[in-house]
Steps between C-alpha positions, in 0.01 A plus 500: 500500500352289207223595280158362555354297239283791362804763510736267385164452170521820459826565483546247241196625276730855491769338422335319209304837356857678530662239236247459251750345282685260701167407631380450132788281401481308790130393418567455130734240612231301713304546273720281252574278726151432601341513160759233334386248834128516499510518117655168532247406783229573333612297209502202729196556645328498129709202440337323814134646353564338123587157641207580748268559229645167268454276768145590551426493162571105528410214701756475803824434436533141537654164412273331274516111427377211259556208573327176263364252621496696810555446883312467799455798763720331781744456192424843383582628920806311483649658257430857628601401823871438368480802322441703771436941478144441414216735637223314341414217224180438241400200325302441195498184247431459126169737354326492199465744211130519425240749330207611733156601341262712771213657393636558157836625576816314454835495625832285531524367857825288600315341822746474759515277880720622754537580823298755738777716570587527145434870540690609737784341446510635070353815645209562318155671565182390605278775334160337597422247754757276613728174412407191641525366799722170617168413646333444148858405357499161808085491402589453069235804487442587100555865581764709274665869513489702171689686312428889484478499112297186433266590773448835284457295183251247643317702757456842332216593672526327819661421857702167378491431874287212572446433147542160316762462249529104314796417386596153360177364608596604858260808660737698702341783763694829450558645840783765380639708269908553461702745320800300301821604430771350270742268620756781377524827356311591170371151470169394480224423752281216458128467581491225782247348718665374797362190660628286827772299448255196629294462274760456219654229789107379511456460102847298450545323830822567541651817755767625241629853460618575149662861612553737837552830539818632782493845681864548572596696820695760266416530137827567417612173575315339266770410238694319806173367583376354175830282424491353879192387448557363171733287641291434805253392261716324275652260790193434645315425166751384279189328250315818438683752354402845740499818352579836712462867387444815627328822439768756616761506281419791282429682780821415718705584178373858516570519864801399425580817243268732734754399817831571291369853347375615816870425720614672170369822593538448832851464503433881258320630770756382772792676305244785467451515833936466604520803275274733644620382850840634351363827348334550823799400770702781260217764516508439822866521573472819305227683735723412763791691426264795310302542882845443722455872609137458569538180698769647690262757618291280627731308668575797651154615665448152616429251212639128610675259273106293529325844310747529237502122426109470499478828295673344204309116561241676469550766244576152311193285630257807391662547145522132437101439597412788313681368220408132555094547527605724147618219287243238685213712361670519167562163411140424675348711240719425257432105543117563534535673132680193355282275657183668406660496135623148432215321728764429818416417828577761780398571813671768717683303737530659834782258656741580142489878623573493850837276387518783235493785725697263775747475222526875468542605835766258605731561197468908543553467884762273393685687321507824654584373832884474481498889358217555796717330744838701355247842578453397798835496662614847321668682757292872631850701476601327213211540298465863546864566418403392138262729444 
């Protein structure tokens, strides 16, 4: 008669209290195992957190183009068009460097017109109020978006909103503030005041766009991207010389190292984890032929073939969570150390130790259940003759 689920527990916690040190080395090897793979996941999830961190510390990554005299906006769609793998595009034409006096504070201004999703698409903050609208962009309304740090400069003591700023001889109304970012890492930020592309269409009479910004689909296709649509741009404007960069490429050379170190020490942590599989199949093997006697016993009162087989699965399922959640709180508090230390980012991530633990479980049931399966057919007669 089989064992019920709770005997057939119990049993197996006896068994494990009455070999303290096969049970021990069992665990140490799990615990290897396990410690060498989330190490190495871990690693990869502060990788993903670094480039996280660099790519918000930047405009979007983007394709970003100049192109003199410039081109028209169905020119400008065109072009994208044949490109193709674009989530979203910005337009802005030629600004002009100027020094703005308010109220007896100065500051450098680079006024710029562009379009009203602008924004969004270089992913950068409205901190008070709001852009403008493609309402007041279609009505050539004078209205402009500031920069965080001029608006600090020239309206110390004051909501900028709704405020007056002249520029050029032009009176623009401020209706928000923005936080800038540089184009790329570590470079500077400029103080802008962004105005609708209109007006600068308005002033000159002509509807030319000097330069567009390019949302890719995948960042890390912007290299591919940027020389298809320098030739794009090249064939279809073969009289203006277009110029294409982007903003990535520090950043997707780091991913680059971050990706090989981290299969580096996973393919450590996968031999880490064939060895203790190993270590524990032998262990294993061993137990078997140290407890022939004792499973010929209970063969004898009435154990099946089923409760000796699930007695060592789960001997080995036990030992190898006990010695999986071990190393998975390790190298958590271990990484939250290091991270605290050298400024990293970490965050505990829940789905890394489930395939931890997963990882665990399945190589010490793994292993052990040849030498399980080996227990299970001992012959009764047979196994007490060897005692």
């Amino acid at each position: 008669m089989a064992l019920s689920p709770h005997n057939l527990l119990i049993v197996t916690l006896n068994a494990l209290r009455g070999n303290p040190i096969r049970s021990a080395l069992t665990t140490v090897g799990i615990f290897m195992g396990v410690l060498a793979v989330n190490g190495t996941l871990q690693v990869q999830t502060i990788s993903k957190g670094i480039i996280e961190r660099q790519l918000n510390a930047q405009i979007a990554p983007q394709l970003f183009t100049w192109i003199h005299p410039g081109i028209t906006s169905r020119e400008q769609a065109q072009a994208i068009a044949r490109l193709g793998g674009v989530i979203d595009s910005a337009s802005s034409t030629w600004g002009s460097f100027d020094t703005v006096q308010r109220n007896g504070q100065e500051t450098f201004v680079i006024t710029l017109p562009v379009s009203p999703n602008f924004p969004q698409v270089n992913r950068l903050e409205i901190v008070a109020g709001r852009f403008f609208t493609p309402q007041e962009m279609q009505d050539f309304r004078q209205v402009g978006v500031l920069a965080q740090d001029a608006a600090m400069i020239l309206f110390p003591d004051q909501d900028p909103i709704g405020q007056s700023l002249l520029v050029r001889g032009n009176t623009y109304r401020i209706v928000g503030v923005i936080a800038m970012k540089p184009f790329e890492q570590d470079e500077q930020t400029w103080s802008t005041l962004f105005v609708p592309l209109s007006l600068a269409h308005a002033r000159t009479g002509q509807e030319r766009i000097t330069s567009f910004s390019l949302r890719p689909t995948d960042w890390r296709d912007l290299d591919a991207q940027q020389a298809k649509l320098q030739q794009i741009l090249a064939t279809q404007f073969p009289d203006r010389d277009p110029y294409v960069e982007h903003n990535a490429e520090a950043i997707a050379e780091q991913q680059d190292i971050l990706i090989l170190i981290s299969r580096g020490l996973l393919g450590v942590g996968l031999v880490a984890l064939v060895i203790s599989g190993v270590g524990i199949a032998n262990i294993t093997f061993a137990s078997v032929i140290e407890r022939t006697p004792e499973i010929g016993l209970r063969r004898a009162i009435g154990a099946t073939q089923g409760d000796i087989l699930w007695q060592f699965l789960l001997e080995a399922v036990i030992l190898s969570m006990i010695g999986g959640m071990s190393a998975i709180a390790v190298v958590d508090g271990t990484t939250r150390i290091v991270a605290a230390t050298f400024d990293l980012p970490y965050t505990f991530q829940l789905e890394t130790a489930a395939m931890s633990l997963g990882i665990a479980i399945v190589v010490g049931a793994g292993s052990s259940f040849v030498p399980a399966r080996r227990a299970s057919r001992i012959e009764p007669m047979s196994a007490l003759r060897s005692e």
